[in-house]
C-alpha positions as CSV (number, residue, x, y, z in Angstrom):
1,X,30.3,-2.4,18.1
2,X,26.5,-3.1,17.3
3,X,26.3,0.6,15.9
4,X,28.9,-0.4,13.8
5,X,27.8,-3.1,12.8
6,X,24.6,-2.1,11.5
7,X,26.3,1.2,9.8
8,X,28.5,-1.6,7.8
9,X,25.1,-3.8,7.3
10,X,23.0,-0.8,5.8
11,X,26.0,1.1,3.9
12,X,28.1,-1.6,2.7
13,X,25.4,-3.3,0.4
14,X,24.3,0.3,-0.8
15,X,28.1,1.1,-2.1
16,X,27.6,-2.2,-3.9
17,X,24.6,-0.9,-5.6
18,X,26.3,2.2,-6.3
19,X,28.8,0.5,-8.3
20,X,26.7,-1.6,-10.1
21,X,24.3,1.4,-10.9
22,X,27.6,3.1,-12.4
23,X,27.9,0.3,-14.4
24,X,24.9,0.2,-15.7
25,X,24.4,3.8,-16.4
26,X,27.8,3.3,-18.2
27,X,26.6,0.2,-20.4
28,X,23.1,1.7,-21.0
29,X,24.1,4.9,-22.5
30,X,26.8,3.5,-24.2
31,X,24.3,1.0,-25.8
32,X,21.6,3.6,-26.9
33,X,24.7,6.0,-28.0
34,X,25.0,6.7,-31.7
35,X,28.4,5.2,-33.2
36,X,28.9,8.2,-36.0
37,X,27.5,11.3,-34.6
38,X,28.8,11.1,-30.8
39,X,31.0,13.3,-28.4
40,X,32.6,12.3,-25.0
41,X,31.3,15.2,-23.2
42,X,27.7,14.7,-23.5
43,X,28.3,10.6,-23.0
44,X,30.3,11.4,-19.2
45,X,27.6,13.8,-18.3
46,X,24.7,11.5,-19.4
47,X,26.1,8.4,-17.3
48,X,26.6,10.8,-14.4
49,X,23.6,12.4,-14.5
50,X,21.6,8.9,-14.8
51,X,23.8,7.2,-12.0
52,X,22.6,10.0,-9.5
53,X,19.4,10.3,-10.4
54,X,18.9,6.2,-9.8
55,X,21.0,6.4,-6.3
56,X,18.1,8.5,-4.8
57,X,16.0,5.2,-5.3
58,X,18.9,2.7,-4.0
59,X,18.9,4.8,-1.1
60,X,15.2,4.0,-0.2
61,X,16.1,0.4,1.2
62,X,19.1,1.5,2.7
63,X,16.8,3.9,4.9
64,X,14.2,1.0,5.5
65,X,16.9,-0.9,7.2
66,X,18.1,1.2,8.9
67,X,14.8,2.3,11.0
68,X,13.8,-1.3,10.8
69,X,17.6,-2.9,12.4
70,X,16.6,-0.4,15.0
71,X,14.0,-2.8,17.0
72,X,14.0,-5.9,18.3
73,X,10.9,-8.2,17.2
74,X,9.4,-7.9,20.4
75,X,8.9,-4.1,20.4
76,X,11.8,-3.1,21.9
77,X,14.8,-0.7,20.7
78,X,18.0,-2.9,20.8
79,X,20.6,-1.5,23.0
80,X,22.6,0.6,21.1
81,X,19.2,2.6,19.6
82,X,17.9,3.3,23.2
83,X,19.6,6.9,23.1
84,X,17.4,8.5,21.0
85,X,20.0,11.6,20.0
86,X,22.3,8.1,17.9
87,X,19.3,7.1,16.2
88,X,18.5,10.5,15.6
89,X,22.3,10.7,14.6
90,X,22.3,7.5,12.0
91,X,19.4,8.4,10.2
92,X,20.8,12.6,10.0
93,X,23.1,10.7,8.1
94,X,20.5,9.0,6.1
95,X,19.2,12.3,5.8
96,X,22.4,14.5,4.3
97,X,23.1,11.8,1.7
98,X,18.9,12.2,0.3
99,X,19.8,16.3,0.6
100,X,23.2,16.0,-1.0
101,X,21.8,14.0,-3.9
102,X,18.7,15.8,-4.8
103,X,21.1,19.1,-4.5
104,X,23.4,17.5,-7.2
105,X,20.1,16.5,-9.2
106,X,18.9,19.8,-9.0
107,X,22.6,20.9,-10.6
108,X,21.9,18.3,-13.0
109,X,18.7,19.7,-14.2
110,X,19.8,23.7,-14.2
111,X,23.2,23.7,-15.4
112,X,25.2,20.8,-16.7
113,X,22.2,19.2,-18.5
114,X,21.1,22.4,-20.4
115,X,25.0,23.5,-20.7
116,X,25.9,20.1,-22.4
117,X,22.8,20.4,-24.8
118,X,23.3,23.5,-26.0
119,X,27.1,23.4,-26.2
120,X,26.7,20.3,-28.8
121,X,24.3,22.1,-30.5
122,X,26.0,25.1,-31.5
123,X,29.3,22.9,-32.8
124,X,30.2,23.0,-36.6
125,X,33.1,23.2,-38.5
126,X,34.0,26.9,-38.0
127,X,33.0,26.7,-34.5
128,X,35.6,27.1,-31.0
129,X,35.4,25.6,-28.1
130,X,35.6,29.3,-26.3
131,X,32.4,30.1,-28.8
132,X,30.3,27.8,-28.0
133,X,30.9,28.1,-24.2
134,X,29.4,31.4,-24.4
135,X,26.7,30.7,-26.6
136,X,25.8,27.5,-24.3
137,X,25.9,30.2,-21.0
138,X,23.7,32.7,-22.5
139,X,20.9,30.1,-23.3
140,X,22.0,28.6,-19.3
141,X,20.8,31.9,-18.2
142,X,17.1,31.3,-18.5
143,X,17.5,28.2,-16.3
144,X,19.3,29.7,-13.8
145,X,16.5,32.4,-13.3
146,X,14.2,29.7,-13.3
147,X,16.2,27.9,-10.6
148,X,15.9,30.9,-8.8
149,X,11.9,31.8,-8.7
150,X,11.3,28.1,-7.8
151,X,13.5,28.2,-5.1
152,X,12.3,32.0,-3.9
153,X,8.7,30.6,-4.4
154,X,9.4,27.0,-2.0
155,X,11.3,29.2,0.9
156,X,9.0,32.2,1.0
157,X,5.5,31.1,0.1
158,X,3.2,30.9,3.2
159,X,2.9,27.4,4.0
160,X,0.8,25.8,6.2
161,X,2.5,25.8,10.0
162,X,2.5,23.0,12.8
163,X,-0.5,23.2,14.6
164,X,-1.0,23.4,18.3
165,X,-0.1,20.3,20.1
166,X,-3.4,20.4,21.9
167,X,-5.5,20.7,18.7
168,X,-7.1,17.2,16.8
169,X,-4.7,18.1,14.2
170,X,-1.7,17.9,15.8
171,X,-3.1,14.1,17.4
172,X,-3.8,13.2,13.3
173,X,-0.2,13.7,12.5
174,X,1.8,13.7,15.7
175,X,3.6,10.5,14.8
176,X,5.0,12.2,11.3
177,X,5.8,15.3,12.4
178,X,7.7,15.2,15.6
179,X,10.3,18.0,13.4
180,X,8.0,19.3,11.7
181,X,9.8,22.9,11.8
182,X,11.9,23.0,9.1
183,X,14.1,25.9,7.6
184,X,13.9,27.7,4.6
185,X,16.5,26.2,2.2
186,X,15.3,23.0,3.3
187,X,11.4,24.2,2.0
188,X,13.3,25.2,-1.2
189,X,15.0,22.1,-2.1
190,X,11.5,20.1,-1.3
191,X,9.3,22.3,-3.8
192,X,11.9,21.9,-6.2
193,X,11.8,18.6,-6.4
194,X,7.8,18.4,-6.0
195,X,7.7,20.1,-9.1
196,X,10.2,17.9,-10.6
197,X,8.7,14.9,-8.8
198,X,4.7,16.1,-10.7
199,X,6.2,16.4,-14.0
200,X,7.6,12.8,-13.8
201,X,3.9,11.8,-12.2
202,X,3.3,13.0,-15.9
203,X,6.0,11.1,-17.4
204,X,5.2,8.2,-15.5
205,X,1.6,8.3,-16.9
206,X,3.0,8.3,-20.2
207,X,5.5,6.0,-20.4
208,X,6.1,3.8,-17.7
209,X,2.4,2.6,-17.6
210,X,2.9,2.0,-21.6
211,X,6.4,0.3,-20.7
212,X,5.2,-1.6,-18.1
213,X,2.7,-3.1,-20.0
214,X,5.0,-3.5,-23.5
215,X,7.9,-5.2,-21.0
216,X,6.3,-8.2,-21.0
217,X,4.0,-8.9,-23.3
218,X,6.5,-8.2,-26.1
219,X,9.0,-10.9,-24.1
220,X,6.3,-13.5,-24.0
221,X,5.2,-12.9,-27.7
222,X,8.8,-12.7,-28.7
223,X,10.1,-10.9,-32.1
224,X,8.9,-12.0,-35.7
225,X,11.0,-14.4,-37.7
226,X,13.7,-13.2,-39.4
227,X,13.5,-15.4,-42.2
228,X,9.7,-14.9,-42.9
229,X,10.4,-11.1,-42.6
230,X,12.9,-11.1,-44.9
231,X,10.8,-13.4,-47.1
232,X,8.0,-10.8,-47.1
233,X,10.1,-7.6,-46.7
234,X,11.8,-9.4,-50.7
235,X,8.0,-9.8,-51.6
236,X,7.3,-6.1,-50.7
237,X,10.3,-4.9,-53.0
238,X,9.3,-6.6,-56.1
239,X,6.4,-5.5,-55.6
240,X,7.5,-1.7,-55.3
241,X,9.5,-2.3,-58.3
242,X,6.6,-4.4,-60.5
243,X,4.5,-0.6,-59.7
244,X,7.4,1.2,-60.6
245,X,7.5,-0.3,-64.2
246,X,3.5,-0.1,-64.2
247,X,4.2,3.6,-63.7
248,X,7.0,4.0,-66.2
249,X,5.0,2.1,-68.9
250,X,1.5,4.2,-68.1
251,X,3.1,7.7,-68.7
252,X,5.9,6.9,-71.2
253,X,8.9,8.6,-72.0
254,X,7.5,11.6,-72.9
255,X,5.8,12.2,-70.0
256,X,8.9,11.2,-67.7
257,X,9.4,15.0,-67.0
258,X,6.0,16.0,-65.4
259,X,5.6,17.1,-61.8
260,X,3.2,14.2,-61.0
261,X,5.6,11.7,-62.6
262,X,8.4,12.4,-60.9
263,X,6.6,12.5,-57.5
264,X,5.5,9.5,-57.8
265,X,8.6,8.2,-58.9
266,X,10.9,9.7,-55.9
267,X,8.2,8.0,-53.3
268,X,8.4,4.5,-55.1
269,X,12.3,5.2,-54.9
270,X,12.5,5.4,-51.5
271,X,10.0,2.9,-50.6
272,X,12.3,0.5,-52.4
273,X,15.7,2.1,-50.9
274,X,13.6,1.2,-47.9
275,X,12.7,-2.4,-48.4
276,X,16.7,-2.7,-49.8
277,X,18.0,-1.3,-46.2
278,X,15.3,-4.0,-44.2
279,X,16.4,-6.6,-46.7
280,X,20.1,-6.4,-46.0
281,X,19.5,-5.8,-41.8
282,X,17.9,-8.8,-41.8
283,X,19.6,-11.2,-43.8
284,X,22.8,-9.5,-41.2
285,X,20.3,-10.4,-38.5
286,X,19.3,-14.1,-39.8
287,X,23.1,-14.8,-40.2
288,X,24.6,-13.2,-36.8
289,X,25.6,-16.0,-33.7
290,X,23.3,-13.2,-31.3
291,X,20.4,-13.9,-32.9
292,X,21.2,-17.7,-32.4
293,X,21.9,-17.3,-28.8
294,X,18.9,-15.6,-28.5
295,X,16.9,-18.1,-30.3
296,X,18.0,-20.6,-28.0
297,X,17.1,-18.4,-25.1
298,X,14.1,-18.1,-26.0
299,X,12.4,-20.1,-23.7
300,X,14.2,-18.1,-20.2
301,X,12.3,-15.0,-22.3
302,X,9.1,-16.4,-22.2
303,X,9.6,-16.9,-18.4
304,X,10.9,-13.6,-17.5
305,X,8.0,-12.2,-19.7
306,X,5.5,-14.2,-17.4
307,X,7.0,-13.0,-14.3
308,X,7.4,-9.3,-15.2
309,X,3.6,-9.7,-16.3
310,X,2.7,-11.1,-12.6
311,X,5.0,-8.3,-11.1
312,X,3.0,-5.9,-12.9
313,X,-0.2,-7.2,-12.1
314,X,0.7,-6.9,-8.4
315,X,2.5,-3.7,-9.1
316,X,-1.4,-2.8,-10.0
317,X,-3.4,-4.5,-7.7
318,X,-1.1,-3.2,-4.5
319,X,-1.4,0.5,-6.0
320,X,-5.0,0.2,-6.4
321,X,-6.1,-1.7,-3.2
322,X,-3.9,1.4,-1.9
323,X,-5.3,4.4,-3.4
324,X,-8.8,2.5,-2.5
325,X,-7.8,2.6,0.7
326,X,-6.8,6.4,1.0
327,X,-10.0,7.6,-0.6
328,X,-11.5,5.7,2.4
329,X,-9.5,6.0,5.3
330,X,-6.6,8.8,4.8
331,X,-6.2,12.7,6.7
332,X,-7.8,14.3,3.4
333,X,-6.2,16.3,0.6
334,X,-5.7,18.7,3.4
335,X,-2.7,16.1,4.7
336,X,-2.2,15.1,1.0
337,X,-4.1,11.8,1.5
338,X,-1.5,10.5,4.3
339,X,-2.8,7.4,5.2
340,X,-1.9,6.7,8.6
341,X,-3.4,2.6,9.1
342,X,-3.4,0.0,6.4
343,X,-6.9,-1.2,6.6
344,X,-7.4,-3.2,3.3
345,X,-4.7,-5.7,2.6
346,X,-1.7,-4.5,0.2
347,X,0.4,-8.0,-1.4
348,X,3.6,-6.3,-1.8
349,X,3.2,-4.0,1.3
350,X,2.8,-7.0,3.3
351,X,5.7,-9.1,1.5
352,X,8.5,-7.0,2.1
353,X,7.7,-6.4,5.6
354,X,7.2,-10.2,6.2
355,X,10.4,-10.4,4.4
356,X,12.6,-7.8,6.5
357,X,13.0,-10.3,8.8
358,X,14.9,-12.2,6.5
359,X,17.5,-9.5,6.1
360,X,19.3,-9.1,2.8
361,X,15.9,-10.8,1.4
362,X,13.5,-7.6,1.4
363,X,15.9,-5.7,0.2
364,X,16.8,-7.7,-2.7
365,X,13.0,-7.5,-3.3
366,X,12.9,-3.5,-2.7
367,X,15.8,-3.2,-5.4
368,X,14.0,-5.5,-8.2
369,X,10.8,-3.5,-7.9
370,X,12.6,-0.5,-8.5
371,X,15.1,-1.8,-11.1
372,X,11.5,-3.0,-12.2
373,X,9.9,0.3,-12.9
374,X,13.5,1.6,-14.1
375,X,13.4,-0.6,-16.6
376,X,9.6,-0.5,-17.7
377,X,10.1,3.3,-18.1
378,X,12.9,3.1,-19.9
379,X,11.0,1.2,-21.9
380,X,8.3,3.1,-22.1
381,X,10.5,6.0,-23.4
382,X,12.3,4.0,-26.2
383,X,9.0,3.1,-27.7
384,X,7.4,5.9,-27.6
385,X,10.4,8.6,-28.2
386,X,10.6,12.1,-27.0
387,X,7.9,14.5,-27.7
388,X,7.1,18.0,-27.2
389,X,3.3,18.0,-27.6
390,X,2.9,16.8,-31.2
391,X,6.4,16.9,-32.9
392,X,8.1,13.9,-32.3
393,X,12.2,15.8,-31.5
394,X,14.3,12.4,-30.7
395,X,13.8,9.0,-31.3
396,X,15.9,6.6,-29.1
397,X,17.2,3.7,-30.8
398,X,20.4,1.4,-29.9
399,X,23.6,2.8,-31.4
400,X,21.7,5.7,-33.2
401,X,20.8,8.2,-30.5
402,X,21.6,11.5,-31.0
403,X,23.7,13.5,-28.3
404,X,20.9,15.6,-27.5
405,X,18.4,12.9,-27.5
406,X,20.1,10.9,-25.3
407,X,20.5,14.2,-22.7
408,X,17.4,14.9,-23.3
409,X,16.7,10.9,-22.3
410,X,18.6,11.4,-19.4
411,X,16.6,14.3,-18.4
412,X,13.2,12.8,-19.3
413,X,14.7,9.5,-16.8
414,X,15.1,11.7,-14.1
415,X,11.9,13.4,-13.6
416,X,10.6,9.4,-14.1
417,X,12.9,8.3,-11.3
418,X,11.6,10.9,-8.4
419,X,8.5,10.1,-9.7
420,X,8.9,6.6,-8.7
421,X,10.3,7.5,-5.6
422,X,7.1,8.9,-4.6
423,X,5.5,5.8,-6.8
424,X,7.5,3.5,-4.2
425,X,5.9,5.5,-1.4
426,X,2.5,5.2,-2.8
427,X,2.7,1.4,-3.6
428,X,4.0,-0.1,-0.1
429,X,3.2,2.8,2.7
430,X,3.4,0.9,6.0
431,X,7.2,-0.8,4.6
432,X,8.5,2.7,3.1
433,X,7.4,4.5,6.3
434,X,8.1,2.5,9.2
435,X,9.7,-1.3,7.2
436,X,8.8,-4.1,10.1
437,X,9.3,-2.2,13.5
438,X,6.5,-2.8,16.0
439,X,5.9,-1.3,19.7
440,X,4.5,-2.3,22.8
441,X,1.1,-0.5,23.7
442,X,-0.7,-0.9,26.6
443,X,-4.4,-1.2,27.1
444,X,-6.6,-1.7,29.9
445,X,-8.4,-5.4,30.2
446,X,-10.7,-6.8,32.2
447,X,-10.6,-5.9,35.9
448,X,-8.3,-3.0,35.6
449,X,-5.6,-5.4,34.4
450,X,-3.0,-4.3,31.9
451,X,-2.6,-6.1,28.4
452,X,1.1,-5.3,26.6
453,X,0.3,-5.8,22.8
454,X,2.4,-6.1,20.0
455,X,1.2,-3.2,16.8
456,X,3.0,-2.3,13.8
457,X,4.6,1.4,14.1
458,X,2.4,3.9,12.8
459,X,1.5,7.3,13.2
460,X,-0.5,6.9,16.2
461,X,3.2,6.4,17.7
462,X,5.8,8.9,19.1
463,X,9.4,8.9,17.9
464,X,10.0,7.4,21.5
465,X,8.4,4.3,20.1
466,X,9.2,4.2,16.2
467,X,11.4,5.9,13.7
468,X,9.8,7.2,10.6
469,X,12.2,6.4,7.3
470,X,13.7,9.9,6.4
471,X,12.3,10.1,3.0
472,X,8.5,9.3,4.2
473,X,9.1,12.1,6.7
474,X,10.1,14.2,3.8
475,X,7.0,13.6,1.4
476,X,4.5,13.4,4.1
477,X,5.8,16.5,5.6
478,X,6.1,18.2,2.8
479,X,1.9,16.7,1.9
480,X,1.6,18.4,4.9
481,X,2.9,21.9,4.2
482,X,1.7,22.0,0.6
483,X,-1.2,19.5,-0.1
484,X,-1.4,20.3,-3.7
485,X,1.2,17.9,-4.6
486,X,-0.3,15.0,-1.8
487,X,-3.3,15.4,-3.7
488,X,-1.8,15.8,-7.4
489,X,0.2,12.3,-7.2
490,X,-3.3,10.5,-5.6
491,X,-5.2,12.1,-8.9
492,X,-1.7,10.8,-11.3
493,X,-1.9,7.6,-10.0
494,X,-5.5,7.0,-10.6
495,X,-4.1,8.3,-14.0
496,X,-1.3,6.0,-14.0
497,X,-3.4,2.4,-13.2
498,X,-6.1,3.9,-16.6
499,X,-3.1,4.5,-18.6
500,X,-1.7,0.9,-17.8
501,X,-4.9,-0.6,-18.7
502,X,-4.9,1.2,-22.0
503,X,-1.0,0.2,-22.3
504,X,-2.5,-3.8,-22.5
505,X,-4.6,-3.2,-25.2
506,X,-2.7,-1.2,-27.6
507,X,0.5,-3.6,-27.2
508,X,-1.9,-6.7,-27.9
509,X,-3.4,-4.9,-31.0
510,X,-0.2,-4.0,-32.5
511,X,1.1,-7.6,-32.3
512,X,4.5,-9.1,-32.4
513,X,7.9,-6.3,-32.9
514,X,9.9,-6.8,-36.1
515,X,13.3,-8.4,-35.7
516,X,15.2,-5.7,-36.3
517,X,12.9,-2.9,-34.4
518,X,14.7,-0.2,-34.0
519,X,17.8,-0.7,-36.9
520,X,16.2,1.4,-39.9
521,X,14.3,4.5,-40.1
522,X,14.0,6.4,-43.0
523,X,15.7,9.4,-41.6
524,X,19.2,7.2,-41.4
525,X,21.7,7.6,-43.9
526,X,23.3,4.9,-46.0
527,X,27.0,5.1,-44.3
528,X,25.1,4.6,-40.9
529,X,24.3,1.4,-42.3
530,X,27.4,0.0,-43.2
531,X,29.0,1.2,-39.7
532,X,26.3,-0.7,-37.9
533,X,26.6,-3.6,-39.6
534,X,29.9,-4.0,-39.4
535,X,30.3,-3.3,-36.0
């Protein structure tokens, strides 16, 4: 019955989250979806591929209470966990589901992703259906080899193995490694999604530091006014047009026809088809009952703005104190900087676990950070765009996002979110790994007497004692076996606290967004216009 119980407590809440993460994978894309140039293939695939991508992060605090539901608060295992083969059993199952969804992730990445993006490209007018199949497969091929070598490279590449159980090194991680043997597909899917996991750490660099530090200034500063930038957006155009008639006068009518002329001209032209298009969004803007609302929420933004800015402030502070911490006390880059004790205090490391006591509470908090860094990365990504190197290739904007921007969005969101799983790991070790068990150790006092303590699980532990969370045992085991990566993510997040510093300044140079950021480009065509006005 108790089993049961917890298996209800731990899954129930998580199928919750599963449906609101459908829902808002579903709203999301279908906000940032373009309205004239759209096609329901690449819209299902997008909202699938984003819903499974953000379940591998709702599946973090399911884990935590699990392990944590597990113990008693005075050390002890509560009568149905005693049998170490069912807790070995409940978190198997914890387990499979991380496995089955990194599996469908890696799907995500080799075949449907790169299939949808290449079968929208190749449609036109004179296309088939049975046409661009083919031509979609024959670019597919290169990621399936691709697929292939990474995988041949994670199952067969010499490793380091699990040291003697006699040796210092085996005493360093005994308490993380208890199954440390692990078999080849299993190796596979892990440097898979290491490497997929290092390229986010590069994405995460990039724009979640930059959106976590654009989130909330830009909802504390607010947007401009729409009537003073309509006022000076009117001011630009006569302008354009007072230059255009200085221009016309200067050369005369005689001159209308040289090169220089008519250069000139065509820029002024579309400067002022410019200005027009920002003229009439705005006045639509000024006049709409949303921008009302929102003026009159105004108020509720400036306080989300200040708590986003104090949640990223911690968010900063915790990771720092942390990585301070593993440069001083951690295994090494040998163990991928594992740090096996807190020593220097972490804020939200210590919250949550205070906080699991008050079950739903720390998960609710677990959940917001992530939404948190979800949100700041999406972010990040719509205000930056989508790059390769210098050439700008997408640019995501509500209702005008290409099809293959927003799969390549999608794609870009992915890599971001296993990056923050390993992010989450980083920023609250001691809750991720072990949430608020504790166990009963023994030491000898004075007079040969024995004194029972109460410690927090770490590894110093046995799994007779404490139950690791199955995706720290996963990382750390995997730190273990490769220590590249352990050591790449502790350099990217030094990277990622520089980058968020820089983030501060460039948002509080650039000042206050436009009211209708976003709306016109001058790669949009006039019909768009009318569409999105009307809509």
């Amino acid at each position: 019955m108790a089993l049961s119980f917890t298996l209800a407590a731990g899954w129930i809440p998580f199928v919750v989250v599963l449906v609101l993460t459908l829902l808002f994978s579903a709203i999301y894309i279908r906000y940032y979806m373009s309205k004239y140039d759209s096609e329901l293939s690449t819209t299902l695939t997008a909202i699938f591929a984003l819903t499974v991508t953000l379940l591998t992060s709702d599946l973090v605090p399911v884990d935590i209470f699990l392990v944590s539901f597990m113990k008693n608060q005075d050390g002890t295992f509560k009568d149905w966990a005693k049998d170490n083969s069912t807790r070995n059993s409940l978190e198997d199952s914890v387990l499979y589901a991380y496995y089955s969804l990194y599996g469908i992730i890696c799907v995500c990445f080799f075949l449907l992703l790169p299939f949808m993006y290449f079968f929208y490209e190749e449609k036109d007018e004179n296309s088939t259906c049975r046409s661009r199949t083919c031509t979609a497969l024959k670019y597919l091929i290169v990621f399936i080899i691709i697929a292939v070598v990474l995988s041949l490279i994670g199952a067969f590449v010499p490793t380091k193995s699990v040291p003697s159980s006699n040796s210092t090194e085996w005493i360093k991680i005994k308490g993380l490694f208890e199954g440390l043997a692990s078999n080849g597909g299993e190796d596979a899917l892990s440097f898979v999604i290491c490497v997929f996991s290092l390229l986010g750490m590069l994405g995460l660099i990039t724009y979640t530091a930059y959106g976590m530090s654009a989130l909330p200034m830009e909802l504390v500063a607010g947007r401009k006014s729409t009537k003073k930038e309509r006022m000076a957006v009117q001011s630009n155009r006569s302008n354009v047009e007072s230059h255009r008639e200085t221009i016309r006068a200067k050369y005369g009518l005689s001159r209308s026809t040289s090169t220089r002329y008519q250069r000139r001209n065509a820029e002024l032209e579309e400067q002022e088809r410019q200005l027009a298009r920002q003229e009439r969004h705005l006045a639509a803007s000024e006049n709409s009952w949303c921008q009302k609302c929102l003026t009159l929420l105004r108020p509720f933004e400036i306080v989300l703005g200040v708590v986003c800015f104090l949640l990223a402030l911690l968010v900063f502070i915790s990771l720092l104190l942390t990585n301070i911490d593993k440069a001083m006390n951690s295994l090494g880059y040998k163990f991928g900087f594992a740090l096996p004790h807190r020593h220097l205090p972490n804020p939200i490391d210590i919250v949550l676990v205070f906080c699991q006591k008050l079950f739903p509470l720390d998960y609710i908090l677990m959940t917001g950070v992530t939404v948190y860094f979800v949100l700041c990365s999406m972010t990040g990504v719509c205000r930056i765009g989508i790059w390769f190197f210098w050439i700008r290739m997408y640019k995501v904007r509500p209702r005008r996002t290409m099809p293959q921007g927003l799969l390549m969005f999608c794609m870009i969101l992915m890599f971001l979110v296993l990056a923050i799983n390993v992010v989450i790991y980083e920023l609250t070790p001691q809750y991720s790994s072990f949430g608020s068990q504790h166990y009963l150790v023994n030491t000898t006092g004075l007079g040969n007497s024995t004194v029972t303590s109460l410690e927090p699980c770490s590894t110093d532990a046995s799994s007779e004692n404490c139950t690791i969370t199955r995706m720290a045992l996963l990382l750390t085991r995997f730190f273990y076996k490769m220590w590249f990566f352990g050591a790449a993510y502790y350099v990217c997040t030094w990277a990622f606290l520089g980058t968020f510093l820089l983030g501060f300044v460039i948002v509080l140079c650039r000042g206050r967004r436009s009211a209708i950021q976003g709306e016109v480009d001058s790669d949009d065509f006039d019909e768009s216009d009318d569409e999105l006005l009307h809509a």
